[in-house]
KOLMAR-709527 format. One line per 3 residues: for each residue z negated, x negated, y negated of N, C-alpha, C. Coordinates in nm, 4 decimals, decimal comma. Layout:
# KOLMAR-709527
Z/X/Y/Z/X/Y/Z/X/Y  ...
# end
This chain:
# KOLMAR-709527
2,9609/5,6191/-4,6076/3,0104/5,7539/-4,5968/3,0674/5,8027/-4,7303  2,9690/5,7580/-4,8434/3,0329/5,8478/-4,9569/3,1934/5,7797/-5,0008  3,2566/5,6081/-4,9419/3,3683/5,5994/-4,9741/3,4486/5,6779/-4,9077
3,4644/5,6913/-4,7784/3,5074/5,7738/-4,6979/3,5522/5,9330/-4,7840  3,4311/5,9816/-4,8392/3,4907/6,0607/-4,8718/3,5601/6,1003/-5,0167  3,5598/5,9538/-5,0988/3,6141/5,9534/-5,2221/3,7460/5,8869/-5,1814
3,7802/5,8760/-5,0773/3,9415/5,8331/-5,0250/4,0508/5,9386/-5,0821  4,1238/5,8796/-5,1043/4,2875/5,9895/-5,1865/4,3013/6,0612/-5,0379  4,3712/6,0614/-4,9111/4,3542/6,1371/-4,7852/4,3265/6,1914/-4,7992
4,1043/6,2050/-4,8025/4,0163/6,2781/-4,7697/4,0324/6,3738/-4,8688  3,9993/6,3326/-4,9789/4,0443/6,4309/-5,1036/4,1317/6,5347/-5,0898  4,3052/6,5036/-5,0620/4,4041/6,5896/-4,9951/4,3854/6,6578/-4,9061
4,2976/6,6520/-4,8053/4,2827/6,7189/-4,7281/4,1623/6,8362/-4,7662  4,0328/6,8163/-4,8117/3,9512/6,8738/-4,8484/4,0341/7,0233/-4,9351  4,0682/6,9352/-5,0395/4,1704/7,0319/-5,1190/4,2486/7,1386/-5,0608
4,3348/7,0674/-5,0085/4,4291/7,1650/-4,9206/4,3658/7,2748/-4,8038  4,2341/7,1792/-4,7346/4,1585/7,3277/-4,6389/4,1024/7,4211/-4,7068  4,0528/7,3758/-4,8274/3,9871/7,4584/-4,9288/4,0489/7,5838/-4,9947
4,2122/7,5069/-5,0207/4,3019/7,6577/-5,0752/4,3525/7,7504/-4,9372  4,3532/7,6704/-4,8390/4,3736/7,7229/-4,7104/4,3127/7,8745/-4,6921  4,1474/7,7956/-4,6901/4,0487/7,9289/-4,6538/4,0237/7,9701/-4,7167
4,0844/7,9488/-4,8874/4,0265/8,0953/-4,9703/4,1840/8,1551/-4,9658  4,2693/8,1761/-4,9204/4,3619/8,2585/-4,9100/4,3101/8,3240/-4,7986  4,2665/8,2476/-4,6765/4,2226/8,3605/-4,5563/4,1202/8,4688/-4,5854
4,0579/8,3806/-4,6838/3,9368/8,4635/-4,6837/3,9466/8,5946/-4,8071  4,0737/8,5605/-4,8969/4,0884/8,6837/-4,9745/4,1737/8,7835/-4,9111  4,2559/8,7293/-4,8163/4,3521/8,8298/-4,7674/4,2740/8,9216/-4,6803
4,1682/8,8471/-4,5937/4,0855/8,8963/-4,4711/3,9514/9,0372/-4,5604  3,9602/8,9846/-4,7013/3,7996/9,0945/-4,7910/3,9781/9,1713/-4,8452  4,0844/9,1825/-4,8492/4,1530/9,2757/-4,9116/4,1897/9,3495/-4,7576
4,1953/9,3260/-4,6377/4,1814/9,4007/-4,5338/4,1020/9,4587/-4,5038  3,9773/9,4453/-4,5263/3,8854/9,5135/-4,5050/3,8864/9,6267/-4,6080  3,9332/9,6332/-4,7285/3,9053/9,7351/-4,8141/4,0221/9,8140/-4,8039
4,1306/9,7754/-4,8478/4,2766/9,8272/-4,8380/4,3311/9,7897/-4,6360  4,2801/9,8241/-4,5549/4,3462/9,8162/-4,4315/4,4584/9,8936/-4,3769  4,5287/10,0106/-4,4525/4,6194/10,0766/-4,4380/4,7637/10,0217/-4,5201
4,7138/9,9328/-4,5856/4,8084/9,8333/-4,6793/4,8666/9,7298/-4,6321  4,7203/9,6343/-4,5399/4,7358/9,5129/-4,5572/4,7382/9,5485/-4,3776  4,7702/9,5979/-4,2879/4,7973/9,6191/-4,1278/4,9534/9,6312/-4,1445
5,0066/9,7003/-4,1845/5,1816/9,7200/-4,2009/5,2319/9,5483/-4,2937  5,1470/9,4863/-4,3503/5,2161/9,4011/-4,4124/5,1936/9,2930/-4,3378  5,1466/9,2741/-4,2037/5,1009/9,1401/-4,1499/5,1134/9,2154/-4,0133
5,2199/9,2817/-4,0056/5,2833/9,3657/-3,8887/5,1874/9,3448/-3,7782  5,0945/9,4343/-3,8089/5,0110/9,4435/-3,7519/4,8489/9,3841/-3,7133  4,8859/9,2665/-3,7306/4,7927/9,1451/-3,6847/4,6566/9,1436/-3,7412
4,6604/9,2162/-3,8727/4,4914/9,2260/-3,9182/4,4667/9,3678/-3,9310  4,4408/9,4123/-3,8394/4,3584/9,5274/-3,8784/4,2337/9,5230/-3,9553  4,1517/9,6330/-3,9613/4,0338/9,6162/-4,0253/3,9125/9,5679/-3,9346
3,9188/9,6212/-3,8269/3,8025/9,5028/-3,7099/3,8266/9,3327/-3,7436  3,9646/9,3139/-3,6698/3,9872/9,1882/-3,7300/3,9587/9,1183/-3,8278  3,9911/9,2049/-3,9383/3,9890/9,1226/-4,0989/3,8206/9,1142/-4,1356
3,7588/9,1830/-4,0679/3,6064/9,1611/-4,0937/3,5489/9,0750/-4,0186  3,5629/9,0693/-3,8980/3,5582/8,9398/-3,7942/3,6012/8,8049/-3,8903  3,7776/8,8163/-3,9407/3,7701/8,6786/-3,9718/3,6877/8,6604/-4,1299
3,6846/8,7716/-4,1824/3,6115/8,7356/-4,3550/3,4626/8,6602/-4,3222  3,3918/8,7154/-4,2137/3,3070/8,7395/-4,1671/3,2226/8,5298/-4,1040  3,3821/8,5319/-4,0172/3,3831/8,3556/-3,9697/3,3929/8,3086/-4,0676
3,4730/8,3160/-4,1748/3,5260/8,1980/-4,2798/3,4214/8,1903/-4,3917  3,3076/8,2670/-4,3715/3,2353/8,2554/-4,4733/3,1660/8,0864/-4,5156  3,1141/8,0608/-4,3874/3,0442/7,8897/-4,4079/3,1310/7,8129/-4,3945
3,3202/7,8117/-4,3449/3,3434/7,7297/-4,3892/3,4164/7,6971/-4,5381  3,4163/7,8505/-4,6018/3,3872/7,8493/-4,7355/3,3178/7,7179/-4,8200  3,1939/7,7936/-4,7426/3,0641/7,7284/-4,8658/3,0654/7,5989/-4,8243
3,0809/7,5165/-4,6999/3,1275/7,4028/-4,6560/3,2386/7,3166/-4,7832  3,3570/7,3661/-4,7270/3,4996/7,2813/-4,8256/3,4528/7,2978/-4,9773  3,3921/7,3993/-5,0586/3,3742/7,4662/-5,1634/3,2642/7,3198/-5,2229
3,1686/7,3190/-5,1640/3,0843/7,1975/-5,1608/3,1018/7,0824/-5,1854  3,1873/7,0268/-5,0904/3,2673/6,8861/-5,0764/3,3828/6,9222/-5,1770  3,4308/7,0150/-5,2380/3,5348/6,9438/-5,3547/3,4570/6,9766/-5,4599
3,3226/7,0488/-5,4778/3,2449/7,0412/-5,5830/3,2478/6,8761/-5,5753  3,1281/6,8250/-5,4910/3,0996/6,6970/-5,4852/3,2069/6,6044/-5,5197  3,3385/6,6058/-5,4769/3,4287/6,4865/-5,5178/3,5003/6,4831/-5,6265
3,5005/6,6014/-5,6857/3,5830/6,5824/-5,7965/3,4717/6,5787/-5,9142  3,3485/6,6257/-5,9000/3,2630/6,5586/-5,9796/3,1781/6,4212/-5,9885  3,2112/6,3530/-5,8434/3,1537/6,2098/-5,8547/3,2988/6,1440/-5,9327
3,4196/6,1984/-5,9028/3,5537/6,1332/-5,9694/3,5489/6,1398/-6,1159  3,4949/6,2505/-6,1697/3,4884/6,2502/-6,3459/3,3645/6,1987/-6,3788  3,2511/6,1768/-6,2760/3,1205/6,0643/-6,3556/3,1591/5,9881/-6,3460
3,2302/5,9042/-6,2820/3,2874/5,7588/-6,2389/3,3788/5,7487/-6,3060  3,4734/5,8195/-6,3677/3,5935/5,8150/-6,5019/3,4926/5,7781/-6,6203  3,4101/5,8975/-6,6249/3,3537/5,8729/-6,7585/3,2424/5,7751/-6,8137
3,2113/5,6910/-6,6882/3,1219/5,6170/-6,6782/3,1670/5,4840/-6,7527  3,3118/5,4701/-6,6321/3,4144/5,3688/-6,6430/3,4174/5,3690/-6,7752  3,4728/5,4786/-6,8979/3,5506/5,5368/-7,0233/3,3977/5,4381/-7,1386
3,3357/5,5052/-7,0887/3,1667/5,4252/-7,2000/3,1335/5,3384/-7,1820  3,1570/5,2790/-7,0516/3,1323/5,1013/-7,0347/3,2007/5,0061/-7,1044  3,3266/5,0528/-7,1280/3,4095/4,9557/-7,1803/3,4257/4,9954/-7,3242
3,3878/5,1167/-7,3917/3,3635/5,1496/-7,5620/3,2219/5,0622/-7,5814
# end
């Protein structure tokens, strides 16, 4: 499992859902506060029920993706730096 997820793919993808849902999830906590702002600019589509509903869903898969690119990009720099002192 853990190659699986030190794959270049998996990586890209992790990454990319990761910037995904923290854009949802900042646009969805700036709807909830500013909702007279952010309802006219997303013609309509997030109100403030909505935007708390989705801030609300996206929270675990936050802490989910947030996790897994903690984990891979720090097994990638022990394994650089491991590599870097083995061979000094």
């Amino acid at each position: 499992m853990v190659n699986i997820l030190l794959s270049r793919r998996v990586r890209t993808l992790v990454h990319t859902l990761l910037m995904i849902v923290t854009a949802l999830f900042l646009i969805s906590g700036f709807g909830i506060t500013n909702y007279q702002l952010v309802g006219p600019l997303t013609l309509g589509l997030l109100g403030k029920s909505r935007a708390f509903w989705l801030h609300s869903w996206l929270k675990w898969p936050f802490v989910i993706f947030l996790a897994l690119h903690i984990y891979i990009t720090m097994n990638y720099k022990i394994k650089n730096w491991l590599r870097r002192t083995k061979t000094e």
